[in-house]
ZADO-1210 file (C-alpha; in nm, 4 decimals, padded with zeros to 6 digits):
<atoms>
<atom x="02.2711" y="-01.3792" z="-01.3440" code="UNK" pos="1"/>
<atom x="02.5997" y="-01.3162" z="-01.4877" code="UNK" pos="2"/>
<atom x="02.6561" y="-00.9716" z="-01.6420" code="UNK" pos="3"/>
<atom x="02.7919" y="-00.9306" z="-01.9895" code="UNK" pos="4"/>
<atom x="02.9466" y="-00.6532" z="-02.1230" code="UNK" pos="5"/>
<atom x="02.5766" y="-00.5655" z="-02.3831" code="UNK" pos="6"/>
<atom x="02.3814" y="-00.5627" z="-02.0598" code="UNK" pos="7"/>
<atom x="02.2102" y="-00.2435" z="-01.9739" code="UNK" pos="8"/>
<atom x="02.2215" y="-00.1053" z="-01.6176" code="UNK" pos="9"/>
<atom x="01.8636" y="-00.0097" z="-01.5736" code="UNK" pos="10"/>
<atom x="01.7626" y="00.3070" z="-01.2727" code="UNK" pos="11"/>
<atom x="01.6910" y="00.0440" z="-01.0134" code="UNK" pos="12"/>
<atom x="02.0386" y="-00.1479" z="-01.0176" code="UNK" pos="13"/>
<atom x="01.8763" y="-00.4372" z="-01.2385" code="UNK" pos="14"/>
<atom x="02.0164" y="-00.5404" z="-01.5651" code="UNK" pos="15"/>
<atom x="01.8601" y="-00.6244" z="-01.8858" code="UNK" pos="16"/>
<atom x="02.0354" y="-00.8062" z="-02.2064" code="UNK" pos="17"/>
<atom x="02.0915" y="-00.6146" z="-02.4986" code="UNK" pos="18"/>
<atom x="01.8137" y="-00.8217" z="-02.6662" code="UNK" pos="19"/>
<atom x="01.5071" y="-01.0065" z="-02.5511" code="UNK" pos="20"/>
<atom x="01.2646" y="-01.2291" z="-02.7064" code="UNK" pos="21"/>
<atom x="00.9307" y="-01.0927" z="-02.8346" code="UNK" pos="22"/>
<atom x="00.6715" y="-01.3533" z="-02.8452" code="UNK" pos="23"/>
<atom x="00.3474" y="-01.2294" z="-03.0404" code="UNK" pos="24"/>
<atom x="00.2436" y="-01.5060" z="-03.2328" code="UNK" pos="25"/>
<atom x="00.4250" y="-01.7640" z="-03.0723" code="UNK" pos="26"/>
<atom x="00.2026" y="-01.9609" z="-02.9518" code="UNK" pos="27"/>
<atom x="00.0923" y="-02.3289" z="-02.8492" code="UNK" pos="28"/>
<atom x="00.3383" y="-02.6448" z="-02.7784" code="UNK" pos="29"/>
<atom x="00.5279" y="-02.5379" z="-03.0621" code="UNK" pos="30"/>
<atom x="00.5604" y="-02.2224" z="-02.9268" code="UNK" pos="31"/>
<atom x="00.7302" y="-02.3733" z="-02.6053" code="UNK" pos="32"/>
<atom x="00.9751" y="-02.5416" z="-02.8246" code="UNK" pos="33"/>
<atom x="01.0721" y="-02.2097" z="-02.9885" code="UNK" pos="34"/>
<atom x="01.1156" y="-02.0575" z="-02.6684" code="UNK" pos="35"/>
<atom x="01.2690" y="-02.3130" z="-02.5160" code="UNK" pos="36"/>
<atom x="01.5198" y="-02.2976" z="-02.8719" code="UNK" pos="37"/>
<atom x="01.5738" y="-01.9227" z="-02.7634" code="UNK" pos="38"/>
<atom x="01.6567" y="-01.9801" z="-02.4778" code="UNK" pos="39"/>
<atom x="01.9062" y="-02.2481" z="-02.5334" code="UNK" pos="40"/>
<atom x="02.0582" y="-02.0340" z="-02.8225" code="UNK" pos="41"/>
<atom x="02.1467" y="-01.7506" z="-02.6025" code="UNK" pos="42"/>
<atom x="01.8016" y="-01.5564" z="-02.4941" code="UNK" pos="43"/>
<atom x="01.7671" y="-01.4400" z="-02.1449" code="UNK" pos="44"/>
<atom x="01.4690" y="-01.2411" z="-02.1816" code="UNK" pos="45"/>
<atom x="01.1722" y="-01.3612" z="-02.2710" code="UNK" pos="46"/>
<atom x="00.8462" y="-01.0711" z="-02.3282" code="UNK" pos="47"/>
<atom x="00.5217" y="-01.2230" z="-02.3068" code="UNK" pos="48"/>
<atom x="00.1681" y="-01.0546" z="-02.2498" code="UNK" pos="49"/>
<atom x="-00.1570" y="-01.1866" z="-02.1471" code="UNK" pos="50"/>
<atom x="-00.3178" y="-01.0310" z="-02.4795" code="UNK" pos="51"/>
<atom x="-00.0905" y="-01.2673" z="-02.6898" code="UNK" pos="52"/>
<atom x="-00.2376" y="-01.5349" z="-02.4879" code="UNK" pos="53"/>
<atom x="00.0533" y="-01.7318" z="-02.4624" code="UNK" pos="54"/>
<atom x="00.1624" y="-01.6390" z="-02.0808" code="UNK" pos="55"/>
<atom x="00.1333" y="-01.9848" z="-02.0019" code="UNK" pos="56"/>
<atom x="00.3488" y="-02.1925" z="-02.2534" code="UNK" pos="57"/>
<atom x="00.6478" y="-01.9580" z="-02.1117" code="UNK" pos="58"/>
<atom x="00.6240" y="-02.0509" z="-01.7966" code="UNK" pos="59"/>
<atom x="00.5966" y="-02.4221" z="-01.9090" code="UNK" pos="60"/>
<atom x="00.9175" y="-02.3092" z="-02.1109" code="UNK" pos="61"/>
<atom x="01.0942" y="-02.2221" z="-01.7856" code="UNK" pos="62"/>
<atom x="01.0193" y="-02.5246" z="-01.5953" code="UNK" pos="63"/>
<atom x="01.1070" y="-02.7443" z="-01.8682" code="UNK" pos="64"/>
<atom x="01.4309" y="-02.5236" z="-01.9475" code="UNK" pos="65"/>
<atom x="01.7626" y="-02.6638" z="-01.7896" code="UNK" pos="66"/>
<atom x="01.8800" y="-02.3197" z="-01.6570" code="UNK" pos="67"/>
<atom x="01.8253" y="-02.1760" z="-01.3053" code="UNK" pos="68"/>
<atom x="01.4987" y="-01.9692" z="-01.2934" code="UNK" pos="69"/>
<atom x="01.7642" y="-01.6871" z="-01.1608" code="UNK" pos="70"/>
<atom x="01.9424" y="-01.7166" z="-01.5230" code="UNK" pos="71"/>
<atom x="01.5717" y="-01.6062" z="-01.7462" code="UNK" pos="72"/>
<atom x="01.4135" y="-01.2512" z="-01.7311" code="UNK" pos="73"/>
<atom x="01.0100" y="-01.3097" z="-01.7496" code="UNK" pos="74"/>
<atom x="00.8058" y="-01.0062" z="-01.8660" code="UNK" pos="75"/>
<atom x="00.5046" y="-00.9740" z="-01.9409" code="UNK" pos="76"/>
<atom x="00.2013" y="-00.6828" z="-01.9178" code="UNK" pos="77"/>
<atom x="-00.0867" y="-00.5452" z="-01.7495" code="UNK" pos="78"/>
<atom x="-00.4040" y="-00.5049" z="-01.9443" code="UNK" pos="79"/>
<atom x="-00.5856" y="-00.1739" z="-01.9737" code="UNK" pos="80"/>
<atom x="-00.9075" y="-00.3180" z="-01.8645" code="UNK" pos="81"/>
<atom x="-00.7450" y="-00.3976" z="-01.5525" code="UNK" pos="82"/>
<atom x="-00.6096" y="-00.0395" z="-01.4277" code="UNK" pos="83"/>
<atom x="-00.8008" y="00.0211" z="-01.1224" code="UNK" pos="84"/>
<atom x="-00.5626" y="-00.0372" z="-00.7981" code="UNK" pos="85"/>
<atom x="-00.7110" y="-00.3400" z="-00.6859" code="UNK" pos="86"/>
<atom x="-00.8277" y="-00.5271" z="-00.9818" code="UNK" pos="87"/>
<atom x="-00.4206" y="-00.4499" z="-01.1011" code="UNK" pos="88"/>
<atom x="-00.2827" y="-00.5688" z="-00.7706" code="UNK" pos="89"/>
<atom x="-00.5059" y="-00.8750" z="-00.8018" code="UNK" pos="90"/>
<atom x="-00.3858" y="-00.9275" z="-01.1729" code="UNK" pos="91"/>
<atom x="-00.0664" y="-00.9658" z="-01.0695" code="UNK" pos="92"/>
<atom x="-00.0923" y="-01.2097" z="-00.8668" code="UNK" pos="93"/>
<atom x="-00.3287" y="-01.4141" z="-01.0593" code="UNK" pos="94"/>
<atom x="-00.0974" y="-01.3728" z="-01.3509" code="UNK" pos="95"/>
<atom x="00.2177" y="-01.4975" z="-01.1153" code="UNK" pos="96"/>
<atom x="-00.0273" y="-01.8421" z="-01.0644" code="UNK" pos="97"/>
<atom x="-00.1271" y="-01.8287" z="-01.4192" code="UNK" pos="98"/>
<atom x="00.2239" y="-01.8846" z="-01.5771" code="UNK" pos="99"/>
<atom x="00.3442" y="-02.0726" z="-01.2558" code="UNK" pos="100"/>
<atom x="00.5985" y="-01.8458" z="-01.0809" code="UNK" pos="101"/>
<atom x="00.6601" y="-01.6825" z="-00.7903" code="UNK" pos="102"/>
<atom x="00.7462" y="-01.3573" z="-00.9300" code="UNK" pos="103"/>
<atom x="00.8130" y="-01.1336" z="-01.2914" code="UNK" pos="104"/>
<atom x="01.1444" y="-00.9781" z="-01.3248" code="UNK" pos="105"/>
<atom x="00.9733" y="-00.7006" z="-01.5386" code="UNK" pos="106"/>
<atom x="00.6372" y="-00.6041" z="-01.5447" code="UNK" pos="107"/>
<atom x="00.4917" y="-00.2813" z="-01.7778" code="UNK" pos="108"/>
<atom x="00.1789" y="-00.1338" z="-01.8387" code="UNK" pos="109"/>
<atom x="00.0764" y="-00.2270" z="-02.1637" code="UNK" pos="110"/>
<atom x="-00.0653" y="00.1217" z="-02.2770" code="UNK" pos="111"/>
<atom x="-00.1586" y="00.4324" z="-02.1208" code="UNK" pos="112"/>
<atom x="-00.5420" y="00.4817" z="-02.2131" code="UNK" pos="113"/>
<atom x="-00.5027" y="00.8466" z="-02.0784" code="UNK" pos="114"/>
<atom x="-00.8452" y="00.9197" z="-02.1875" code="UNK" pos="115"/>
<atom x="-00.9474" y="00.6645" z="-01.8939" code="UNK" pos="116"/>
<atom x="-00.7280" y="00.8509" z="-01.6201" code="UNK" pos="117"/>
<atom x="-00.6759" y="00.5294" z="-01.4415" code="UNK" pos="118"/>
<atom x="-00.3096" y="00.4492" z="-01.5511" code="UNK" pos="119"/>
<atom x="-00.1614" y="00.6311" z="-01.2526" code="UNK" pos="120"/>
<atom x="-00.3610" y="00.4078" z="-01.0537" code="UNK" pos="121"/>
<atom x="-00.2160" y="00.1645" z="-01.2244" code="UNK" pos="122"/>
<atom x="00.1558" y="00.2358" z="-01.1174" code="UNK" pos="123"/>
<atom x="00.0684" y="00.2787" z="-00.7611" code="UNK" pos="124"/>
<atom x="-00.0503" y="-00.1155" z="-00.7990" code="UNK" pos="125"/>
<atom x="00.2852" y="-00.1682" z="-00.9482" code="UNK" pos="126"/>
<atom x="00.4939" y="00.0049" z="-00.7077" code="UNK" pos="127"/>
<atom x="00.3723" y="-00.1682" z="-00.3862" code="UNK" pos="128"/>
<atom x="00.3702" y="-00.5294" z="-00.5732" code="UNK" pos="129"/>
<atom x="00.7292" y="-00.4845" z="-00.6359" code="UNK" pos="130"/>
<atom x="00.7769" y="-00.3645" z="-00.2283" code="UNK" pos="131"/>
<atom x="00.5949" y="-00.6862" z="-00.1640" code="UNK" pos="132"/>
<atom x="00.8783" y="-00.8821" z="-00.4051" code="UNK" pos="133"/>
<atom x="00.6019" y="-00.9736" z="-00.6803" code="UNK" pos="134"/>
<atom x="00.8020" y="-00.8375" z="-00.9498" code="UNK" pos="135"/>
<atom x="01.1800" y="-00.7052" z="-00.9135" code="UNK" pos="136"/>
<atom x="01.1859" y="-00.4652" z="-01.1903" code="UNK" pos="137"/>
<atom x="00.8796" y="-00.1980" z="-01.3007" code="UNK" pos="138"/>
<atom x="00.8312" y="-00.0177" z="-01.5884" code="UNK" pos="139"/>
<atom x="00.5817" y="00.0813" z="-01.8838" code="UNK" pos="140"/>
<atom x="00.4828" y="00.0684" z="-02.2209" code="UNK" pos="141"/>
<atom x="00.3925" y="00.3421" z="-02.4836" code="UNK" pos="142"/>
<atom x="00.3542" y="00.6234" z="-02.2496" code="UNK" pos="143"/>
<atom x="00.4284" y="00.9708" z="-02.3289" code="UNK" pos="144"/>
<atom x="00.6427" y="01.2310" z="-02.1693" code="UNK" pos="145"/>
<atom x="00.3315" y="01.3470" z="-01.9725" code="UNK" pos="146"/>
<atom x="00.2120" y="00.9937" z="-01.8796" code="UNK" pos="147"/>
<atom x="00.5934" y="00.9829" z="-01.7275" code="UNK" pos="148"/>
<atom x="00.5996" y="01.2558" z="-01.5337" code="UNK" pos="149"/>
<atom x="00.2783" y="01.1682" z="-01.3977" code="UNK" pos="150"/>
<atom x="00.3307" y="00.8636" z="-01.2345" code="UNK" pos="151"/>
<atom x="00.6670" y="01.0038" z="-01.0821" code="UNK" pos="152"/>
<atom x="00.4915" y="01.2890" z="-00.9825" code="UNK" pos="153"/>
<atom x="00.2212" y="01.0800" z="-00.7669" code="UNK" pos="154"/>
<atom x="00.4919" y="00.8060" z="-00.6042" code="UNK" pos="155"/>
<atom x="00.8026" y="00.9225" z="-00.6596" code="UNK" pos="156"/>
<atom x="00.9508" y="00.5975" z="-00.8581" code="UNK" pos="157"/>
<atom x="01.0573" y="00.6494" z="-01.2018" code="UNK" pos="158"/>
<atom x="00.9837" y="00.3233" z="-01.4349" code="UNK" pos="159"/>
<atom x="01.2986" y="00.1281" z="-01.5108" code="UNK" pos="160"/>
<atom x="01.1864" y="00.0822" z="-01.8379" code="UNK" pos="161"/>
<atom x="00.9318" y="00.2564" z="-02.1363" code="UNK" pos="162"/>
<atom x="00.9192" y="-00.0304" z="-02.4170" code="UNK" pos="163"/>
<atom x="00.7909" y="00.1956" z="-02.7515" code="UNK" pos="164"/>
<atom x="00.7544" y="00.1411" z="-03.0760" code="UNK" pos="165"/>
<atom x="01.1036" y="00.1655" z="-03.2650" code="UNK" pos="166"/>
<atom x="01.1938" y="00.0895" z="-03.5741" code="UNK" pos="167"/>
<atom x="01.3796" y="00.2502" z="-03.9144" code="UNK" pos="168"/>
<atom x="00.9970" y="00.3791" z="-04.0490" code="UNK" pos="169"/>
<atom x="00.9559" y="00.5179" z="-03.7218" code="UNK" pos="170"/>
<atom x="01.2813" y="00.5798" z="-03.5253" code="UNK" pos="171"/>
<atom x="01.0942" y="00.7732" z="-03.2285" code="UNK" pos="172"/>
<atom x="01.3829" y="00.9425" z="-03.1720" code="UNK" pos="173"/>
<atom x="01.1879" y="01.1951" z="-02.9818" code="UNK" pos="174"/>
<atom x="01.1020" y="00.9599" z="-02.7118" code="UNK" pos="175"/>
<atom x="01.4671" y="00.7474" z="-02.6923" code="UNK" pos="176"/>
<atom x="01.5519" y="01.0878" z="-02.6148" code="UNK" pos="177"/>
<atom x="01.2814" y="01.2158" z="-02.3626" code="UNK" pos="178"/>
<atom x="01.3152" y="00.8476" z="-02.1830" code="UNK" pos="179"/>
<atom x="01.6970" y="00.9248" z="-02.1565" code="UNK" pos="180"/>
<atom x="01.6383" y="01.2622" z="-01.9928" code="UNK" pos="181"/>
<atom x="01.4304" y="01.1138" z="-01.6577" code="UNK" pos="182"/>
<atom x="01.6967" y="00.7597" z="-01.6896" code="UNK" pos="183"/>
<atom x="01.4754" y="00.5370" z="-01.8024" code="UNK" pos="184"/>
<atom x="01.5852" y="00.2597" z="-02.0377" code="UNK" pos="185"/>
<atom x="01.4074" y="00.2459" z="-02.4032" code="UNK" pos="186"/>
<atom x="01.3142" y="-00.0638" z="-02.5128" code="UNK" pos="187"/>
<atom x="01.2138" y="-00.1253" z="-02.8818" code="UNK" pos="188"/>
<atom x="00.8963" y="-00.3431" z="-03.0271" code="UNK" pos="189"/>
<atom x="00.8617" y="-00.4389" z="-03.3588" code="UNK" pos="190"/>
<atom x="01.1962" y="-00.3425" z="-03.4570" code="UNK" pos="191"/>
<atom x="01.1518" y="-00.5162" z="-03.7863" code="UNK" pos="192"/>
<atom x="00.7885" y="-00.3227" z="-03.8426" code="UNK" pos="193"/>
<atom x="00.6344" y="-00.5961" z="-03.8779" code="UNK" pos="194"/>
<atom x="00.6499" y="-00.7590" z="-04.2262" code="UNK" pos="195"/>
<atom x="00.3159" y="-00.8297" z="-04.3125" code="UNK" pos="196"/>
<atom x="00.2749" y="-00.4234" z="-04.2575" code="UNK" pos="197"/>
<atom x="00.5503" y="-00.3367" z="-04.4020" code="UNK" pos="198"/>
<atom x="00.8888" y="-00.3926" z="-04.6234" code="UNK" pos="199"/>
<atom x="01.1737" y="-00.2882" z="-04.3361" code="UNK" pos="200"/>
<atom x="01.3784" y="-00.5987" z="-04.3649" code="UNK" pos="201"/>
<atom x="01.3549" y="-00.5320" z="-04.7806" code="UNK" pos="202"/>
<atom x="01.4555" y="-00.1758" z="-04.7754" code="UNK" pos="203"/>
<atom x="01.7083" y="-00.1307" z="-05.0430" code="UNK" pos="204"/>
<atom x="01.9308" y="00.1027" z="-04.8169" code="UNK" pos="205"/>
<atom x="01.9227" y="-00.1186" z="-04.5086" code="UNK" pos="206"/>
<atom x="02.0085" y="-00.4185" z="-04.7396" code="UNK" pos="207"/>
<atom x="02.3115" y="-00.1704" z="-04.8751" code="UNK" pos="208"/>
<atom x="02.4759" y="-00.1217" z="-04.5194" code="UNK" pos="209"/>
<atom x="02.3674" y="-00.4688" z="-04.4962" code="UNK" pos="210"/>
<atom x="02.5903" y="-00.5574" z="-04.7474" code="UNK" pos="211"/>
<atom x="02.8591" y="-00.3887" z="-04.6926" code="UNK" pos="212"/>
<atom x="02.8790" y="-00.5097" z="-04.3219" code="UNK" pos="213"/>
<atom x="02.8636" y="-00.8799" z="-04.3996" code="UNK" pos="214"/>
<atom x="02.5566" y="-00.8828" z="-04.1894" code="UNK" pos="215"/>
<atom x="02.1611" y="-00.9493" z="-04.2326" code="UNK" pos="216"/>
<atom x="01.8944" y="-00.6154" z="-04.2246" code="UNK" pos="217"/>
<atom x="01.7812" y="-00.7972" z="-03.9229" code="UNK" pos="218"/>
<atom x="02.0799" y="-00.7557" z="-03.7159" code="UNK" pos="219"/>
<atom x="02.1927" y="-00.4246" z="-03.8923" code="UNK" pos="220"/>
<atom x="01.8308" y="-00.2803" z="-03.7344" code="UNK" pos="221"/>
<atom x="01.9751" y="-00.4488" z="-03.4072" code="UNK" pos="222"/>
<atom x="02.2555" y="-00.2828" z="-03.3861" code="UNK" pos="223"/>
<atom x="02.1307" y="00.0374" z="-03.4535" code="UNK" pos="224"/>
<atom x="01.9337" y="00.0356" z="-03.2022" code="UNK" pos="225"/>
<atom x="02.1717" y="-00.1072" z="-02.9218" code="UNK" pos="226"/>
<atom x="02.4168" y="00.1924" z="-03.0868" code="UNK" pos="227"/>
<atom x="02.1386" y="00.4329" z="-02.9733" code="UNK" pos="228"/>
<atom x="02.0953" y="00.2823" z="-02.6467" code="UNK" pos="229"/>
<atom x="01.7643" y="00.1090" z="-02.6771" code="UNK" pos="230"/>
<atom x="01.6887" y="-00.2385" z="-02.6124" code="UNK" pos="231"/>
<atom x="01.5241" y="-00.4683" z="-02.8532" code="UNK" pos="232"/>
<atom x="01.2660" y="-00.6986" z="-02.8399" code="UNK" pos="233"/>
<atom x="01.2448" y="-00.8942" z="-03.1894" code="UNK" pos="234"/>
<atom x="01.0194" y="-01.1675" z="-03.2139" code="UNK" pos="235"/>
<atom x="01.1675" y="-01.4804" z="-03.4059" code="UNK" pos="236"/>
<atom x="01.0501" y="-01.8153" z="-03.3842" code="UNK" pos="237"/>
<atom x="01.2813" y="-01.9229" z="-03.6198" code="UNK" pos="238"/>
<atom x="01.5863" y="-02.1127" z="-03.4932" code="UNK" pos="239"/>
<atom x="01.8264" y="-01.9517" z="-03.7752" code="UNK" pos="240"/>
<atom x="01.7253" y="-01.5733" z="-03.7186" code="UNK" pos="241"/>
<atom x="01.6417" y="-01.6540" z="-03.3115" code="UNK" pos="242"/>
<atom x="02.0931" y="-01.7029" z="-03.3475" code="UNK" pos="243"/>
<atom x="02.1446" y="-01.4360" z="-03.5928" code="UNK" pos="244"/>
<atom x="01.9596" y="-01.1609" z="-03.3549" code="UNK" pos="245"/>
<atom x="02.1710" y="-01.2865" z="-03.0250" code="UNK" pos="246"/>
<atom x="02.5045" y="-01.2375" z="-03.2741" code="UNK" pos="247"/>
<atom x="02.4066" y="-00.8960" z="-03.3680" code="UNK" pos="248"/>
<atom x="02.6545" y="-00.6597" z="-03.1485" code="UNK" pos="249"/>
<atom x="03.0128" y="-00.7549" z="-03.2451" code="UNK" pos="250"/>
<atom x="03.0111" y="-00.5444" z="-03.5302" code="UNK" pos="251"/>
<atom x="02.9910" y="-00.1388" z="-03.5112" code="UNK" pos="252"/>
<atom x="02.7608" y="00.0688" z="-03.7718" code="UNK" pos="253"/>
<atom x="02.9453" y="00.3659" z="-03.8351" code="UNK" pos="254"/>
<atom x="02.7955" y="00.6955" z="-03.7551" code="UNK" pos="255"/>
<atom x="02.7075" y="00.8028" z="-04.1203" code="UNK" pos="256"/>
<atom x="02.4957" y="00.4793" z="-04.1326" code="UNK" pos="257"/>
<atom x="02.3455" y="00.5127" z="-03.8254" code="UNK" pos="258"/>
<atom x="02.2427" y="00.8808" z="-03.9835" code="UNK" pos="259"/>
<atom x="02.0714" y="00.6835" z="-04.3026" code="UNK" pos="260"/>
<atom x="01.8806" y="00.4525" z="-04.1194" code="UNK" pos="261"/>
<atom x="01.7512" y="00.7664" z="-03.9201" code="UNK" pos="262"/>
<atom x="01.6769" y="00.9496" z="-04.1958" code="UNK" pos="263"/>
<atom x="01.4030" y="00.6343" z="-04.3506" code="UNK" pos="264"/>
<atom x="01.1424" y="00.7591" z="-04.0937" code="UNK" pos="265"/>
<atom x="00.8398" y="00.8376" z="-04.1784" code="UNK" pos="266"/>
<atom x="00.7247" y="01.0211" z="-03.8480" code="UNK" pos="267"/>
<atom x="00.3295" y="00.9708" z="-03.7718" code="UNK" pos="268"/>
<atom x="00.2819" y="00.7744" z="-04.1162" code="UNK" pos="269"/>
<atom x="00.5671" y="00.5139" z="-04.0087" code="UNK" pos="270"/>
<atom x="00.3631" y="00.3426" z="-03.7064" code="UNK" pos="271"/>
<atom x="00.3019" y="-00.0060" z="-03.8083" code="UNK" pos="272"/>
<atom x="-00.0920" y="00.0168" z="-03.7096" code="UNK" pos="273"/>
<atom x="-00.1154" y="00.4403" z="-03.6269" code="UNK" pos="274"/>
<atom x="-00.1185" y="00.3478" z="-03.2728" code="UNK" pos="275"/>
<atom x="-00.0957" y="00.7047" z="-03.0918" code="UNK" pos="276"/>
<atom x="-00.0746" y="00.6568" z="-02.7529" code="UNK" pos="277"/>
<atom x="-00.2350" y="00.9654" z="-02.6541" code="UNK" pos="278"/>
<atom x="-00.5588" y="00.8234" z="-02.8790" code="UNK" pos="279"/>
<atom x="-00.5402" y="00.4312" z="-02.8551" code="UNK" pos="280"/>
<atom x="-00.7085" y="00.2859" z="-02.6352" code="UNK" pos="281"/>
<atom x="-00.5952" y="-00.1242" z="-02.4762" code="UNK" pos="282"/>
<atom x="-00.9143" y="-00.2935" z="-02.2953" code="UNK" pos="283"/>
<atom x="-00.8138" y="-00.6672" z="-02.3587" code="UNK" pos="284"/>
</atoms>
């Protein structure tokens, strides 16, 4: 894959694009269309996982796509039913067959569930299925600073990535921050907050800097996060914002206005559905 100047350089030598493709929701043949759209309009990462039960329409989206299977970043998630060692290494593989590839570029776990104990467990299944080339890169999802130091406490490998929830409401500063210290990449869902949950893309003083910019909320929340170093992971399935997200970097927020759309959060209040991940709990 070529490298472009956005791309992060992630702890194991792999790169990621400054922006990927979430896919919640996007589902069906329609859904392959609007990923296959994406990808055509710039996208070269595509996050899927097997709770938005659409794992297989991207993989029909990268056969049917006219760029080399080298060119797309898949990833997707492991379950938190499936965190014992085996029934994770299994997973894998069954998920590989599933979506019809021979192996994920990324692959996280989905959520802790520290109250289960298993999630260590977990990484060791992760670790030796990228040794075996099942997956290139390895990383994690809504894990604390404890869960981190955990897992690199038991193997020794640091996760590439830590994909947590981001956005103006709740800017989770704390954990761009503690990711940064142990070089792992932060990676940003729902950076929009979700608009059936709440009004981000309305918010008067985002739409202000919008303004003033000559560029949508959408990719003012963008850029704010690649500014702090975090990657983002909108989900658009429509064609319009899918080409407005890509062009979202050639601009720079200044610093005063990266300070105001840090100062909107809400801390504990601003999660979209008060998903702690020290209390919830994933078993899909």
């Amino acid at each position: 894959m070529a490298v472009n100047h956005n791309d992060f350089i992630l702890n194991d030598g792999g790169l990621l694009p400054f922006v990927g493709l979430g896919t919640i929701g996007i589902n069906g043949d329609q859904g392959t269309f609007e990923i296959l759209n994406a990808l055509n309009t710039g996208y070269r990462l595509i996050d899927t996982s097997t709770n938005y039960d659409n794992e297989g329409i991207v993989g029909e989206a990268v056969r049917r796509s006219a760029l080399p299977r080298e060119d797309i970043l898949i990833s997707t998630k492991l379950p938190g039913s499936y965190h014992e060692y085996d029934r994770a290494f299994i997973f894998i593989q069954e998920s590989l067959r599933r979506m019809g590839l021979k192996y994920f570029d990324k692959y996280l776990i989905h959520w802790p569930n520290p109250k289960d104990g298993k999630y260590v467990e977990a990484w060791k299944a992760l670790v030796d299925a990228q040794k075996q080339g099942l997956i290139r890169t390895i990383g994690v999802s809504n894990f604390e600073p404890e869960h981190l130091d955990n897992i690199i406490a038991e193997t020794g490998v640091t996760p590439a990535t830590n994909q947590v929830e981001r956005h103006p409401y709740f800017n989770n500063n704390r954990m761009v921050e503690e990711n940064k210290k142990r070089g792992v990449l932060t990676e940003a869902w729902s950076p929009f907050g979700r608009g059936y949950l709440n009004d981000v893309l309305q918010n008067a003083t985002i739409k202000e800097i919008a303004d003033q910019y000559d560029k949508t909320p959408a990719q003012i929340i963008l850029n704010w996060n690649y500014q702090a170093g975090v990657l983002t992971i909108p989900k658009s399935s429509n064609p319009m914002h899918q080409k407005d997200n890509i062009d979202s970097t050639n601009f720079e927020l200044a610093s005063e206005d990266m300070k105001t759309i840090d100062s909107l959060d809400k801390g504990e209040a601003g999660r979209v559905e008060g998903q702690d991940p020290n209390e919830y709990h994933e078993y899909v």
